[in-house]
N, C-alpha and C positions, 0 to 999 in steps of 0.2 A: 634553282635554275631548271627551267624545262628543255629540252631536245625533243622534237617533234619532226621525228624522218619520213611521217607520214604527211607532212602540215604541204608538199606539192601534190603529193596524191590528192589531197584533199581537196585542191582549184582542181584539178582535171575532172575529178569525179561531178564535180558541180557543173563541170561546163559539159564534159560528155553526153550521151543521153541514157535514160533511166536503163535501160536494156544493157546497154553498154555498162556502166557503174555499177550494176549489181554481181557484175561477170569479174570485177575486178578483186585484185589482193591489193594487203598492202603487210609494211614492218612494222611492227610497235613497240615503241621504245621511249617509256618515261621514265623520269627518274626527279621523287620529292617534287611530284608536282601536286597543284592543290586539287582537292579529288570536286571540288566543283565548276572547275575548267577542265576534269577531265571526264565527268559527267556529260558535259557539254559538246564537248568532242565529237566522245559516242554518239552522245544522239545526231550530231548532224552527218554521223559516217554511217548510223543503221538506220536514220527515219524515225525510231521512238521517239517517245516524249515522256518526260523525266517530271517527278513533281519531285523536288527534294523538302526534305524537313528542314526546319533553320538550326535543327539539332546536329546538322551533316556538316562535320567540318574535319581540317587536319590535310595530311600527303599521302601519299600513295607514290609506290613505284611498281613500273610494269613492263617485262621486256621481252620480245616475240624473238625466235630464233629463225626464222622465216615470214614469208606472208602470210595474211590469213585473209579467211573469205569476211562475209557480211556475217554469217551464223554464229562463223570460231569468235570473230572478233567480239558479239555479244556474252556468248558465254565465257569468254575470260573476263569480259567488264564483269559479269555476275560473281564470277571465282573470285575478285579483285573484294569487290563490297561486302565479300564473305568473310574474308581473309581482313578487313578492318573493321571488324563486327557491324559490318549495314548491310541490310535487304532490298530486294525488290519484290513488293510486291503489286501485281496486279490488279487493277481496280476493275475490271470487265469493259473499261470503252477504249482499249488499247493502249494506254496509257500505265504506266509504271510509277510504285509510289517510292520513294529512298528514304529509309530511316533510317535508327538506330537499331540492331536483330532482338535489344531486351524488354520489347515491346512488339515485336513480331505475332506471337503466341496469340495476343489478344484484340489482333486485326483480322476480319473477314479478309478472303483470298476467294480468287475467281480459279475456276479449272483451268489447269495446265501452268499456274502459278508455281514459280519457285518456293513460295512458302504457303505450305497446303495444310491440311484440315481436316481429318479424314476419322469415321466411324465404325468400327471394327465388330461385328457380332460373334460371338465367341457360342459353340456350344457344346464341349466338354471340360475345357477347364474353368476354373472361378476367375472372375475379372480385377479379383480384388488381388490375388496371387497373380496372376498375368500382369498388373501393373507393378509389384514390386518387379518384376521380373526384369521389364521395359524399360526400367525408368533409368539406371546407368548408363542405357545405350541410346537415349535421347538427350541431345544437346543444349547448354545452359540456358539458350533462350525456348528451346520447346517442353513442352508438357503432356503427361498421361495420366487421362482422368477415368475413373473406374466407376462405372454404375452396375451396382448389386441388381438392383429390379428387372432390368432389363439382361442384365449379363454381358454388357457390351462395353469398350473401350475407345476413349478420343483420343487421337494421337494428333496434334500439332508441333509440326516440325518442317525443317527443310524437304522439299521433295523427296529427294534422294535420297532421305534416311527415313523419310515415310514408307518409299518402297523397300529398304532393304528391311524394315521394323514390320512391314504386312510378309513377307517371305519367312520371318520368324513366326511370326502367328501361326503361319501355317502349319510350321514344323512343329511345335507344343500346341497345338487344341487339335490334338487326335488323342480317341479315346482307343488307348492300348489293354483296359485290364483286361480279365475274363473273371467268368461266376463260376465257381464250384460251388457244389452242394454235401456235405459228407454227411453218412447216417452214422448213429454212436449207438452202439449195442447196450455197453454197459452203466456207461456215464451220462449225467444228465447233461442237455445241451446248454443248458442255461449258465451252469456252472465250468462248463469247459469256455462257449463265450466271454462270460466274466475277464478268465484266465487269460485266453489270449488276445484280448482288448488289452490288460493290464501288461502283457510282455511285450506286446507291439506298439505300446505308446512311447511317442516322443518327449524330448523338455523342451519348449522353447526358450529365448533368449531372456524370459523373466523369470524362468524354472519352473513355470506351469503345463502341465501335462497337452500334448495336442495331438490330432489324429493321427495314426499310425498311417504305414503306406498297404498297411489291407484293412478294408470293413468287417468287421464280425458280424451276424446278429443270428439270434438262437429262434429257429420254428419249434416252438414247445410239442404243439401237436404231434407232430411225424419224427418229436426228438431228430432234430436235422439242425446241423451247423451249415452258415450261409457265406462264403469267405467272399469278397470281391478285391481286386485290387492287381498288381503284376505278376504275370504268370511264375515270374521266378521266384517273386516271393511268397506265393503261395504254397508253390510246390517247397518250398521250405519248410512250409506251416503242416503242411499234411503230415510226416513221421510224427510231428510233433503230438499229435491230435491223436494218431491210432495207439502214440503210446500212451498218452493218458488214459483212452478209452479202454485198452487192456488193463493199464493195473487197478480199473475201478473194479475190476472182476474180485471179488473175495469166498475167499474157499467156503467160511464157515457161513456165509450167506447169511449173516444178525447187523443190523446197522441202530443204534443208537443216535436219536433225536432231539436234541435237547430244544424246547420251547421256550421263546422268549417274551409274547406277549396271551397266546393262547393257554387255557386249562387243558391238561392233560387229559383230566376227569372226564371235561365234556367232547373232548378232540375221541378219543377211544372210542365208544360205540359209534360215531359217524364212518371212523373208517372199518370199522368190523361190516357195517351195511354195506360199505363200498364193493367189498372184498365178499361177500355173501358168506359172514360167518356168522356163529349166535353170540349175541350181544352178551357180557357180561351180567352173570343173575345179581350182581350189585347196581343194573341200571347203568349210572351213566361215569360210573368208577369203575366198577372191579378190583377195588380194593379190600383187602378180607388181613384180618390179622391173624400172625403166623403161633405156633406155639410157644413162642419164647415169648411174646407179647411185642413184638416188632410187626412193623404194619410191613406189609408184602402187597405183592401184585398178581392178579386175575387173568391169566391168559386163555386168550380163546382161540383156537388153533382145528383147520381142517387141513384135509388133502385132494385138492382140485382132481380134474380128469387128469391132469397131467404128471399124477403121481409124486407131484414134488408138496411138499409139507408147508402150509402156509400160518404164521401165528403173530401175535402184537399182542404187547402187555404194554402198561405204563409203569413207571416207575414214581407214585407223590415224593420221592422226601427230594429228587431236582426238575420236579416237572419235565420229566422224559418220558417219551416212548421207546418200548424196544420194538424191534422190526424183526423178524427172522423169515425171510423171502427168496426169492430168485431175484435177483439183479436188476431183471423187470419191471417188477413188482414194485422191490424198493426203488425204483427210481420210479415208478407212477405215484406211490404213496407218498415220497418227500417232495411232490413237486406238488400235490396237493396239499400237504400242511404247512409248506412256501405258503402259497397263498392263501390261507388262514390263518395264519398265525402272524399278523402283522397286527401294528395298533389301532388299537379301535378308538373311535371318537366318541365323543360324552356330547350331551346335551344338559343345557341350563333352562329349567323352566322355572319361569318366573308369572305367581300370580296376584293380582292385587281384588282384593276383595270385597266389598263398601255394602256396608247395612244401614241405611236410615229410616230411623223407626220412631214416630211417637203417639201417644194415647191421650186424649183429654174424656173427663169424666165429671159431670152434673149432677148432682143431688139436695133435693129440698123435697121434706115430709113434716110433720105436724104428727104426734102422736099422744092419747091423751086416756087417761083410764077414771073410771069412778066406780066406787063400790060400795056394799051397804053395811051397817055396823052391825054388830053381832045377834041380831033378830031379825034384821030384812037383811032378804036377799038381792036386792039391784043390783044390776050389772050392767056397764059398759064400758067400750072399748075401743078404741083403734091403733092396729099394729098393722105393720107392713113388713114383708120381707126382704124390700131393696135398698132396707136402712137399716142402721146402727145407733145406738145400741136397742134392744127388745124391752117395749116397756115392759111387758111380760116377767121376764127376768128378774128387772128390777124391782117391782113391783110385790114378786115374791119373796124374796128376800126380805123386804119391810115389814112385809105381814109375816113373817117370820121370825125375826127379830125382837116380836111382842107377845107371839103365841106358841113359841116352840120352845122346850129347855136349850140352856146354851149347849152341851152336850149331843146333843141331838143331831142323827147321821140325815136329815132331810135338812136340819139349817145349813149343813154343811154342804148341802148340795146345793141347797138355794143362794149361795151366797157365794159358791163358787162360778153358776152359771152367771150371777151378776157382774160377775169381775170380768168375766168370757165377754160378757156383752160390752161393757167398757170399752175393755179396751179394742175391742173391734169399730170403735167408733173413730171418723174422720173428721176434718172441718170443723165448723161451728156449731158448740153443741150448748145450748138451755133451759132450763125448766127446773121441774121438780116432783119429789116422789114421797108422801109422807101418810101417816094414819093417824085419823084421831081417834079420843081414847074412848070412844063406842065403838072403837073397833072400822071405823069407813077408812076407806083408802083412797086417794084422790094423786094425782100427779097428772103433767103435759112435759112432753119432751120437744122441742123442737130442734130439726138438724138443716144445716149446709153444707154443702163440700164443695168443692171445685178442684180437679186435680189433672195438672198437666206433666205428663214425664216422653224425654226424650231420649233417645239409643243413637249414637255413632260408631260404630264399627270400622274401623281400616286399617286391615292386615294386611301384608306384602309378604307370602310365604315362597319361600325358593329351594328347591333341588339340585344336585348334580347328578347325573348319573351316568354310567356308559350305556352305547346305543345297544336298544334290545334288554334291557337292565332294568327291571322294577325296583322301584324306590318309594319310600312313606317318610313324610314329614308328618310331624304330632306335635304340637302344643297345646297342652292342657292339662285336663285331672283324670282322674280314675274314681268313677262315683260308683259308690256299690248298690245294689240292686236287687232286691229283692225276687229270686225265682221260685223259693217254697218254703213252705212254714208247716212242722206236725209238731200237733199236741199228743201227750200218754193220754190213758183213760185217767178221767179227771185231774185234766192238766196237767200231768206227773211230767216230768223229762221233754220240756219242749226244746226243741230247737226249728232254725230259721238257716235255710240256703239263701246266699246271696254270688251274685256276678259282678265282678266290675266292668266298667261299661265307659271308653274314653269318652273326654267330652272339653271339646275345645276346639279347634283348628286343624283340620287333618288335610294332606294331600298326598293322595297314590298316584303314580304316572311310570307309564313304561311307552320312552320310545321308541319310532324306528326309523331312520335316517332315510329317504328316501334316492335313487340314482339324481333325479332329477332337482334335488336340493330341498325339494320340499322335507313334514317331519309330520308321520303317523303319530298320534299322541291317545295310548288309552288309558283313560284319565277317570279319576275320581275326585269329587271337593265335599268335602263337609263341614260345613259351620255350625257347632251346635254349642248350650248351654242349657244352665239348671234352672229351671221356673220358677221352684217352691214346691213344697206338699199338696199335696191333692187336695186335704182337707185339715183342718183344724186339728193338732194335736196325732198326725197321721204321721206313719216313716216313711208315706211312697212317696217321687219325687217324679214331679214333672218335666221334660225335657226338652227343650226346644231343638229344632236342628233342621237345619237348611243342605239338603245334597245334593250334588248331581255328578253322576256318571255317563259318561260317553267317550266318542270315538271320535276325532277330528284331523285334517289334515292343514297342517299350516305351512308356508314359507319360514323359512330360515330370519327369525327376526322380528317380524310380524304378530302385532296386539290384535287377537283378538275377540270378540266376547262371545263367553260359552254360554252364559243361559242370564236373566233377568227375572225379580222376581217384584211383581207393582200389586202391591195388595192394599185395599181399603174399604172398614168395614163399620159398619154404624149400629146400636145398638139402642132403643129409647122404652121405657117400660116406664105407664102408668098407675097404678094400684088408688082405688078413690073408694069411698062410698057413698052407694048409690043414692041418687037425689038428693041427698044432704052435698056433695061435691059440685053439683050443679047449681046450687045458690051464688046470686056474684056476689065479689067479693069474698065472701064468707065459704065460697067454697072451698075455698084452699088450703080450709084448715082440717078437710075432712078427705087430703090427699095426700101422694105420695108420689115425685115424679124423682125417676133418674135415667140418663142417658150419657150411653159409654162410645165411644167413637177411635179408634187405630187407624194408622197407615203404614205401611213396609215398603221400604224399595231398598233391594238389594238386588249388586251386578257383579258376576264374576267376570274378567278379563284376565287372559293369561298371554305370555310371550315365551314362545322357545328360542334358544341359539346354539348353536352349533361351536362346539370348540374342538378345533383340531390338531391345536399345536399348544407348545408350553407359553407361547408369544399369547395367544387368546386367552389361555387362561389368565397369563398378566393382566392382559387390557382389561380384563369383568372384576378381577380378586383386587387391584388397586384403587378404582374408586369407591369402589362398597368399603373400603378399610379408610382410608382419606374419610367418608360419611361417618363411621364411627367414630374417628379420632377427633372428629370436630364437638364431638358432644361436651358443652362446659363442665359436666360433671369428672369428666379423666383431666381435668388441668389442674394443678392444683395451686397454689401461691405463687408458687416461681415460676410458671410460667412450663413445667414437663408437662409431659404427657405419659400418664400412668402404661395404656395400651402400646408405645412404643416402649416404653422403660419393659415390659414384662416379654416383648417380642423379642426384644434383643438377650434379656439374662436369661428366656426360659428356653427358647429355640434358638436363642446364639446364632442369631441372621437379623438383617437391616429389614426394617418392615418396608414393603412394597408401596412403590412409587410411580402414582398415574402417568401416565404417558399426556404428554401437553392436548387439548382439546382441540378435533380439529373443527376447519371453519364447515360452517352448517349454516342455513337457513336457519332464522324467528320463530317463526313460526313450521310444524309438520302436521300432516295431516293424521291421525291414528291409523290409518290405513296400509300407509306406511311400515310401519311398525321403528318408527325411529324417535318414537312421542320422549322427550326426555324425563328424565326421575323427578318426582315432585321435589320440591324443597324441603328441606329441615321443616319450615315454618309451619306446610301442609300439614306435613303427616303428623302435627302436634307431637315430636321429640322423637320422631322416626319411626321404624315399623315397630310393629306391638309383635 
């Protein structure tokens, strides 16, 4: 039921004139009346105009203790739709929209709008902390949104709790700390930082550590602690700081160092130069053993202008140093071997190697001798020396065979060179060699060869080392080598000096990690191998061997090739006689051609990487172990694998497992340096 004590005001005000009606009060008093007749009302008692949603429904009661103007009476209508969760919000053509308020938040609002919208720029406290702050005291249909990048705040809300929410802004985004600076005599600032970082840290609500309400940070240089934060709570911090910094005072002025990834050996004469003392006469130890046969340490010890006594030893058997200084001192010297003595990174160089080499060789000669029997002398001949075997040779032998005792140290010569010349022979060999028994000797030999031989070579040799670390890989043999030979007087007491001399696959490399990522690499490659003798029946041995040494700078990752080697060489030798070889036909029997023809090409390319954690070392150590495990020779019937069976009983650990592959591009450029590992199938049964 409605009662409407205003419903005669309401004829007068219409008949009155506008001057007059605006000047007027009235009482208001409803009670459960429907709130879109009394929407309606309003508007025909203030002139607005009302767009309602069809969401707007239900009573409303409302009831005035006196009259009110045209203003009072709007803003109770506003109190009214507040109080049955709907709004009014302004559209800007003076027109009023009525919803539901759980939808307010995410309608635009015109200035001077009961439900506003507003951007807040913050610049001392974080926005992200100011929003938790806000957000209980903003009402169920408004919202506060917090942007990091800008550092500023969106508050949508009812007006009036937009104003009293920028009143709070106000009061928390002032910036109250203040900076102290404090100097520490004794103690280093790094280490008292540390300290009071860890005493003034909070838990949060998941029990991880968050920022205290003072900043620390430590000026190494000027040893200066840097506090910022509330003056009260600083000046808390400060006793705290002078007393640390007193009892770092120590009477007997000796501090003990213990190293954790640094050499003592080589850490010692660095800081002796530091200090301008004389470096230990052990070089880059100073260590000397004592008389009990226990290894001791080498102190080198001076006395400044300042009359106080300066000295450092190490200690090998826990890689320490002792210090014995001014407080000073030892806090300049441990905050230098702070930063040295941290872990150092290793580089992986990887080279791949490729020789392809092969030789063809031609030969066709005609060789024929005639000789006279035991009262004439005729003779002829033709021999050459770019064939095998020497009718010569042979030839003597036969006549030997008939006219020398068997006994006899010349048939044994002659019949040794025979077999010499044999078997030095190639290809296709014919003829014949014989005497008849007036003593003539007659034989023709005829030869062919053809011979074709190829060389593949592909090695994949690899190092670790740490940076600044020279390192040598070797694969091969150890051939011994002849460097001197004396005989007694008449050959009494000979002996012979020999060298061994490696010979195989070598690689020296020592990097050096560069700031910029890049990797110094001084580098040595040698590919070498054994020839054969020099000569027939000889001990010296010829060596082949392919080097090169240099200095290069590479990217982290990055193939690429150190030196090439394209060689190809032809060799053709005719041996004839003269004008009998120039008959056709027929001359070819009074010749001898052969021709020898090689090519080499070999390319070294190498790739460094960088590893700096145990994570790196995973990712390189699990596929190269996965590549070996693959090889069918470790599986055996059942289906094990010998290389895991021997990782687990002999190092009692699970063999390492490749991390999943990720996605990449087909195709890479080498340039790159991301060219992937050839196949099994390539490298014919992996690297050599």
């Amino acid at each position: 039921m409605r009662v409407f004590t205003f419903a005669a005001l309401l004829a007068a005000l219409c008949a009155a004139p506008l001057a007059d009606a605006r000047a007027q009060t009235q009482v208001l008093n409803v009670q459960d009346a429907d709130v879109r007749a009394f929407i309606q009302d309003v508007s025909r008692s203030t002139g607005y105009t009302f767009v309602i949603d069809p969401r707007v429904k239900g009573l409303v009661s409302v009831s005035s203790s006196g009259p009110l103007t045209r203003a009072e009476l709007f803003d109770v209508f506003l109190s009214t739709l507040r109080a049955n969760n709907y709004v009014a919000i302004p559209t800007g053509s003076g027109a009023y929209r009525i919803e539901p308020s759980e939808n307010a938040a995410r309608q635009p609002s015109a200035a001077g709008g009961q439900f506003t919208t507003q951007v807040f720029r913050l610049r001392s406290i974080d926005a992200q902390a100011a929003a938790e702050i806000l957000k209980p005291l903003v009402g169920p249909q408004g919202q506060v949104i917090a942007n990091p990048r800008g550092n500023t705040l969106v508050v949508a809300d009812y007006a009036d709790n937009v104003r009293r929410i920028r009143g709070l802004i106000t009061q928390i985004d002032q910036d109250r700390s203040s900076t102290r600076a404090v100097t520490l005599r004794n103690s280093s600032a790094r280490e008292v930082a540390a300290v009071i970082t860890s005493l003034t840290a909070l838990s949060g609500a998941d029990g991880k550590p968050t920022r205290g309400p003072v900043s620390v940070v430590a000026v190494e240089g000027s040893n200066t602690v840097l506090l910022r934060g509330e003056p009260e709570a600083i000046d808390r911090l400060l006793p705290l700081i002078a007393d640390l910094d007193l009892r770092a005072r120590s009477n007997d002025d000796v501090k003990v160092i213990f190293l954790k990834h640094a050499n003592a050996e080589q850490m010692l004469p660095v800081l002796q130069q530091l200090l301008g003392l004389p470096v230990s006469a052990t070089g880059a130890g100073g260590a000397a053993a004592s008389a009990d046969g226990t290894r001791a340490t080498t102190e080198a010890a001076a006395q400044p202008a300042g009359g106080l006594r300066v000295g450092i030893a190490r200690y090998p058997g826990a890689n320490a140093l002792v210090i014995s200084a001014p407080p000073d001192t030892q806090r300049m010297l441990a905050e230098v071997i702070t930063k040295l003595d941290v872990r150092r990174e290793q580089v992986l160089v990887e080279a791949i190697v490729v020789e392809v080499s092969d030789t063809a060789a031609r030969e066709l000669g005609v060789q024929f001798i005639l000789g006279g029997g035991k009262d004439d002398v005729p003779f002829a001949v033709t021999n050459y020396s770019n064939t095998a075997p020497n009718i010569l040779a042979l030839a003597g032998a036969v006549a030997g065979e008939k006219s020398l005792p068997e006994d006899s140290a010349t048939l044994a010569a002659l019949r040794e060179a025979a077999v010499s010349s044999l078997l030095g022979a190639n290809g296709l060999l014919t003829g014949g060699i014989g005497q008849l028994d007036n003593g003539a000797i007659f034989g023709v030999i005829v030869n062919a060869v053809r011979r074709d031989s190829g060389s593949r070579l592909l090695s994949t040799p690899s190092v670790l080392t740490l940076d600044n670390e020279e390192a040598t890989f070797l694969v091969g043999q150890e051939v011994p080598i002849t460097t001197g030979e004396v005989l007694g007087s008449a050959n009494s007491n000979p002996f012979r000096t020999i060298q061994r001399q490696n010979v195989g696959i070598q690689l020296e490399v020592k990097p050096q990690i560069n700031a910029g990522g890049g990797i110094t690499l001084f580098l040595r490659q040698e590919v070498s191998s054994v020839a054969g003798p020099v000569a027939e029946g000889s001990s010296e041995l010829i060596i082949n061997k392919r080097e090169l040494e240099t200095t290069v700078l590479v990217d982290n990752g990055d193939i690429v090739v150190l030196g090439g080697l394209l060689d190809e060489n032809e060799r053709m030798s005719v041996q004839a006689v003269p004008g009998l070889s120039e008959i056709p036909v027929l001359g070819g029997l009074f010749k001898s051609r052969a021709r020898t023809g090689g090519r080499t090409n070999l390319m070294i390319f190498i790739r460094p990487r960088i590893i700096r954690s145990a994570a790196d070392a995973q990712a390189i150590t699990a596929p190269r172990f996965d590549f070996i495990r693959s090889d069918p020779a470790l599986v055996d019937r059942s289906g094990a694998n010998a290389l895991d069976a021997l990782v687990q009983d002999y190092l009692k650990t699970l063999p390492p497992v490749a991390p999943p592959p990720a996605p990449s591009p087909s195709a890479t450029p080498i340039a790159t340096g991301t060219l992937p590992p050839p196949a099994p199938s390539d490298l014919e049964g992996g690297p050599r």
